[in-house]
Z-matrix of the N, CA and C atoms (Angstrom, degrees):
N
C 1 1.432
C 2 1.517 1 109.68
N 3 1.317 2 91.11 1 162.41
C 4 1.867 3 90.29 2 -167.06
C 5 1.864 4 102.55 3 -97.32
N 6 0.899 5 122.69 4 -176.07
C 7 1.944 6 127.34 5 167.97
C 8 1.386 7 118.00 6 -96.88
N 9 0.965 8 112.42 7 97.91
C 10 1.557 9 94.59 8 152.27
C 11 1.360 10 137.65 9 23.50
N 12 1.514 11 113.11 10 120.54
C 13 1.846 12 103.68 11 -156.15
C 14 1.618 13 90.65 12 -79.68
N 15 1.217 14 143.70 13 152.61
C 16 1.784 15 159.62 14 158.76
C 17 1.594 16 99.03 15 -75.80
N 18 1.290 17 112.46 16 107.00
C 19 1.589 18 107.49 17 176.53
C 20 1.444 19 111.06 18 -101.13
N 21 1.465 20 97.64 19 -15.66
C 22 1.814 21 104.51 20 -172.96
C 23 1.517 22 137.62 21 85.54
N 24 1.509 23 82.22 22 -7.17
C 25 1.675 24 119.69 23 177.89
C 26 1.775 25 95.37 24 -61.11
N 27 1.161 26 109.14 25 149.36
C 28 1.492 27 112.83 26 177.65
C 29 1.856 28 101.23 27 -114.05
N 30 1.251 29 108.57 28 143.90
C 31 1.453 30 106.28 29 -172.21
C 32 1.848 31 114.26 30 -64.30
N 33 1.282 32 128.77 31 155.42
C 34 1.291 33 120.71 32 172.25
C 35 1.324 34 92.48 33 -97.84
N 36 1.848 35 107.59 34 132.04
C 37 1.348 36 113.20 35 157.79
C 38 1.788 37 115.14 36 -91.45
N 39 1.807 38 128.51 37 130.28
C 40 0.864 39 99.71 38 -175.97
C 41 1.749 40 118.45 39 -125.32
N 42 1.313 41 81.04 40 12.53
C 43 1.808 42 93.39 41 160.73
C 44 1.853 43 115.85 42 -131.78
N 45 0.983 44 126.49 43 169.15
C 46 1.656 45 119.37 44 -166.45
C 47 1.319 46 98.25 45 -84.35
N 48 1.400 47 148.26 46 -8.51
C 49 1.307 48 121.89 47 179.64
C 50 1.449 49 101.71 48 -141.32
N 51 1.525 50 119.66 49 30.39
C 52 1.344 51 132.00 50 152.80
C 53 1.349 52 117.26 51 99.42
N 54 1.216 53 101.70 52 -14.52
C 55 1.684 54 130.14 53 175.45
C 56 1.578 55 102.41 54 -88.98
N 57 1.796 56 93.81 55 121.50
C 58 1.592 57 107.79 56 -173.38
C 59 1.693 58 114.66 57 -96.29
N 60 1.050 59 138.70 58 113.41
C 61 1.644 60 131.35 59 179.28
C 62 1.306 61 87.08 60 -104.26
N 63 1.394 62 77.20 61 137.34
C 64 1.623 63 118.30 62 -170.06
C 65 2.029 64 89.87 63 -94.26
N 66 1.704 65 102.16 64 116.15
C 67 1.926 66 104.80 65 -177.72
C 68 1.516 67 114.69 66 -85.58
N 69 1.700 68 111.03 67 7.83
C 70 1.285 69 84.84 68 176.89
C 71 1.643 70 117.71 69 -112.61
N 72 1.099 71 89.32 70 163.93
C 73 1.532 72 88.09 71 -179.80
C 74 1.613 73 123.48 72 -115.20
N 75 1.372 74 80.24 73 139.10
C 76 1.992 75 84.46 74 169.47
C 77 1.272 76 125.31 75 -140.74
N 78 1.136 77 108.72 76 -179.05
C 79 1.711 78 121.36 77 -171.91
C 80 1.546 79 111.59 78 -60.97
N 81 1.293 80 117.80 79 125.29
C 82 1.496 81 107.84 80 174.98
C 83 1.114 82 109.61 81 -30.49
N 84 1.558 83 126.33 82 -171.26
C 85 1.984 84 142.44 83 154.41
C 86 1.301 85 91.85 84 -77.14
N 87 1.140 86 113.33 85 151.08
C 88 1.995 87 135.23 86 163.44
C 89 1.373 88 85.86 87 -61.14
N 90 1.379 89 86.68 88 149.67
C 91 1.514 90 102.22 89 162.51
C 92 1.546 91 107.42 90 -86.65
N 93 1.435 92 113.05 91 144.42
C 94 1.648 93 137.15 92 -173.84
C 95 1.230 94 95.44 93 -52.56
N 96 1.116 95 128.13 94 149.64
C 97 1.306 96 136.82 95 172.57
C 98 2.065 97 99.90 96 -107.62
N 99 1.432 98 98.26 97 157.28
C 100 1.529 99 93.15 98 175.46
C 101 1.703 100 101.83 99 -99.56
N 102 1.303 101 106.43 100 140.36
C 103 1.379 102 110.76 101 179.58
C 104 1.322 103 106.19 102 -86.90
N 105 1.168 104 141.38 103 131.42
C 106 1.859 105 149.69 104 158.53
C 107 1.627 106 99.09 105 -66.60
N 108 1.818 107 99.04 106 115.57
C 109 1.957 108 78.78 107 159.30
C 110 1.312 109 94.28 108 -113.79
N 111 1.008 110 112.63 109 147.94
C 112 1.616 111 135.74 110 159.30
C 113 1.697 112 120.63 111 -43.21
N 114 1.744 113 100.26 112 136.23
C 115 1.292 114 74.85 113 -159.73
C 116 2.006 115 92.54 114 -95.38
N 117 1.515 116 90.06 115 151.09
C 118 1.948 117 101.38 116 -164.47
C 119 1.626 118 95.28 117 -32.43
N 120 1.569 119 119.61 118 -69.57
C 121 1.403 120 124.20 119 -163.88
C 122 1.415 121 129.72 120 -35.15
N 123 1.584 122 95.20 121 -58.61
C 124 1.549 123 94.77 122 -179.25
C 125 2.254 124 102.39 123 -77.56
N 126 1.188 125 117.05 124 -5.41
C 127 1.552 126 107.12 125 166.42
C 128 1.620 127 102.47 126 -76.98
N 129 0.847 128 114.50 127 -23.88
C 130 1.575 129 105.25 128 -177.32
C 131 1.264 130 113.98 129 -105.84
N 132 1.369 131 132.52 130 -27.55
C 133 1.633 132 138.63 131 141.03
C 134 1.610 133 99.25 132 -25.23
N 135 0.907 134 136.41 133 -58.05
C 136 1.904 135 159.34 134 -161.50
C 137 1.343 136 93.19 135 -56.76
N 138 1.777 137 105.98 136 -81.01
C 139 1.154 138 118.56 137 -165.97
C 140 1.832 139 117.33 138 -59.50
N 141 1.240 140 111.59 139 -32.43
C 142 1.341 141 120.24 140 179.34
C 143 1.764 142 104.24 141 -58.17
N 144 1.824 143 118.83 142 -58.09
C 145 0.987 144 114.62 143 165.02
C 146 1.017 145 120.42 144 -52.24
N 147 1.748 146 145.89 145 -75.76
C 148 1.222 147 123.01 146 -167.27
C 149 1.916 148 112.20 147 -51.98
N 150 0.930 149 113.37 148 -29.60
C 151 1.582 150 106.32 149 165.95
C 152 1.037 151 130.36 150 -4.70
N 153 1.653 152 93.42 151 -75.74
C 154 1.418 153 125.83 152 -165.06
C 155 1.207 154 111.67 153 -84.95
N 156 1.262 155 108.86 154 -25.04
C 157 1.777 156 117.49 155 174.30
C 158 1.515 157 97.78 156 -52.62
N 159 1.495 158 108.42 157 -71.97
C 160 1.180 159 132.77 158 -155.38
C 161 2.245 160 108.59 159 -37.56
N 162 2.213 161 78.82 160 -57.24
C 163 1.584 162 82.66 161 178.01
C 164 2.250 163 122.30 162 -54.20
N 165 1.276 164 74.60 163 -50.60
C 166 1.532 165 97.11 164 176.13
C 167 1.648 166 104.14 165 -27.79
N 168 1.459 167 102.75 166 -86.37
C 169 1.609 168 102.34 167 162.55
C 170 1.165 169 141.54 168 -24.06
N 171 1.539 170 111.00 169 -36.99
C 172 1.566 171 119.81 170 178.17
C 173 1.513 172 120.22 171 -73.87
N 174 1.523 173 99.66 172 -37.34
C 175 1.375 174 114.19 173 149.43
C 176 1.084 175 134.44 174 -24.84
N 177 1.778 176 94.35 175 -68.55
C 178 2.072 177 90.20 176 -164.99
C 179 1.334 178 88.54 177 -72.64
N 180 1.452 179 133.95 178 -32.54
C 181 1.733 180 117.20 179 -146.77
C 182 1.602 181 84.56 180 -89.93
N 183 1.395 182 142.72 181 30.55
C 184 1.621 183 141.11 182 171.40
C 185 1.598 184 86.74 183 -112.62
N 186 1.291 185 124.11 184 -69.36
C 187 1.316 186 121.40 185 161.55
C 188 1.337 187 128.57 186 4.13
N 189 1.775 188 99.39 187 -91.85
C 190 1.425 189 131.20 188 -162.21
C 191 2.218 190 91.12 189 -65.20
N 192 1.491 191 121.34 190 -20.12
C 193 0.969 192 106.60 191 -150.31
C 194 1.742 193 79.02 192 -92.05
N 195 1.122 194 122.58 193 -43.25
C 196 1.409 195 134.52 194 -153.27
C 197 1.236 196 92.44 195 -74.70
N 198 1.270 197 141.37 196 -44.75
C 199 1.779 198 136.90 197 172.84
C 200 1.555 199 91.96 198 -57.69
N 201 1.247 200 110.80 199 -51.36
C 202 2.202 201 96.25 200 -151.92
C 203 1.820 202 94.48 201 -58.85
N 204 1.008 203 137.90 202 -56.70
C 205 1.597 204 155.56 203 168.03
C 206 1.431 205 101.13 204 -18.15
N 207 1.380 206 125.16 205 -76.94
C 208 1.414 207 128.07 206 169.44
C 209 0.934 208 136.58 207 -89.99
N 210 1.792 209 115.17 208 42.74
C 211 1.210 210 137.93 209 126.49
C 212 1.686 211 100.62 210 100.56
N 213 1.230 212 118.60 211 -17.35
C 214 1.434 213 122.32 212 170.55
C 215 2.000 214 117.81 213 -52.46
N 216 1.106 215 109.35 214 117.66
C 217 0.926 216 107.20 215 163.25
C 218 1.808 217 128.40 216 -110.98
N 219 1.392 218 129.72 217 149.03
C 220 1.557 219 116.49 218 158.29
C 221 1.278 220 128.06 219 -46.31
N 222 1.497 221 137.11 220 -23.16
C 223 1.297 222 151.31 221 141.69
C 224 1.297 223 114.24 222 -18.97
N 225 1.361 224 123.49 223 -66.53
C 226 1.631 225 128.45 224 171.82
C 227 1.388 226 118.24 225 -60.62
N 228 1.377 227 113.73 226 23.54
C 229 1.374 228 106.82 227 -178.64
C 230 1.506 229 112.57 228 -123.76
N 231 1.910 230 112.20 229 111.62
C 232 1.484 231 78.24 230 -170.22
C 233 1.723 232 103.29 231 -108.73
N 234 1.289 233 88.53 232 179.46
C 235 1.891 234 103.99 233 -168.09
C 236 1.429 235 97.49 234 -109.20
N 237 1.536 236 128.75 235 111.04
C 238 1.560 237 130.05 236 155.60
C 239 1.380 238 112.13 237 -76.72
N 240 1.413 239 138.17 238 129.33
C 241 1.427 240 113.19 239 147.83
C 242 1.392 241 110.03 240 -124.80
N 243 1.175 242 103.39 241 152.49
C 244 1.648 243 131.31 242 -157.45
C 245 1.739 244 96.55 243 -92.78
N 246 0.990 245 126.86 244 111.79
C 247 1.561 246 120.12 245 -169.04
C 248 1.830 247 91.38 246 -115.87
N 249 1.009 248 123.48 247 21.19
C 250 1.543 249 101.48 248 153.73
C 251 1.205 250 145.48 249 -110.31
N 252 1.868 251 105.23 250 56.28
C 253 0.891 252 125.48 251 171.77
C 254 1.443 253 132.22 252 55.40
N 255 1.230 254 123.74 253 8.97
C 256 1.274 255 134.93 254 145.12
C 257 1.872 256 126.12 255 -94.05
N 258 1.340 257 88.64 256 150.27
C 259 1.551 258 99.36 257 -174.64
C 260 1.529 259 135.17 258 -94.40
C-alpha cells in the first residue's frame, strides 16, 4: 500500500482540547413503547371461528342460489298449525 498524499495543509482544530460538541440541539428519542403480542391460541381460536363463519355463509348463499335457479321458492311452502294444544 502506498502513504498518504502530504498536502501541507495544517489540520483545523475546532474545539480547545480536540473534542468537538456538536451545538445543536434536539428532542430526546420517544420513549419505546411496549409491544403486546398476542397470545398464538386465542389468534387461532379467532381464526378457526371466523373460518367457519366464513364457510357457513358460503353455504347458505350456494344454497339460497341453487334453489332461486331451479325455480323453487319459500313461497311454496305452506305452514299448518294445529292449535289444539296437544303435542
Amino acid at each position: 500500500m502506498s502513504a498518504p498524499i502530504q498536502t501541507g495543509k495544517q489540520p483545523v482544530k475546532l474545539a480547545p482540547n480536540g473534542v468537538r460538541v456538536s451545538r445543536i440541539r434536539r428532542d430526546p428519542p420517544p420513549i419505546a413503547r411496549k409491544t403486546v403480542v398476542p397470545d398464538r391460541d386465542e389468534t387461532d381460536q379467532r381464526a378457526v371461528v371466523i373460518g367457519v363463519l366464513a364457510f357457513t355463509l358460503a353455504i347458505l348463499v350456494a344454497i339460497i342460489g341453487i334453489s332461486a335457479t331451479s325455480g323453487w321458492s319459500l313461497r311454496q311452502v305452506t305452514l299448518e298449525v294445529d292449535d289444539s294444544g296437544t303435542y
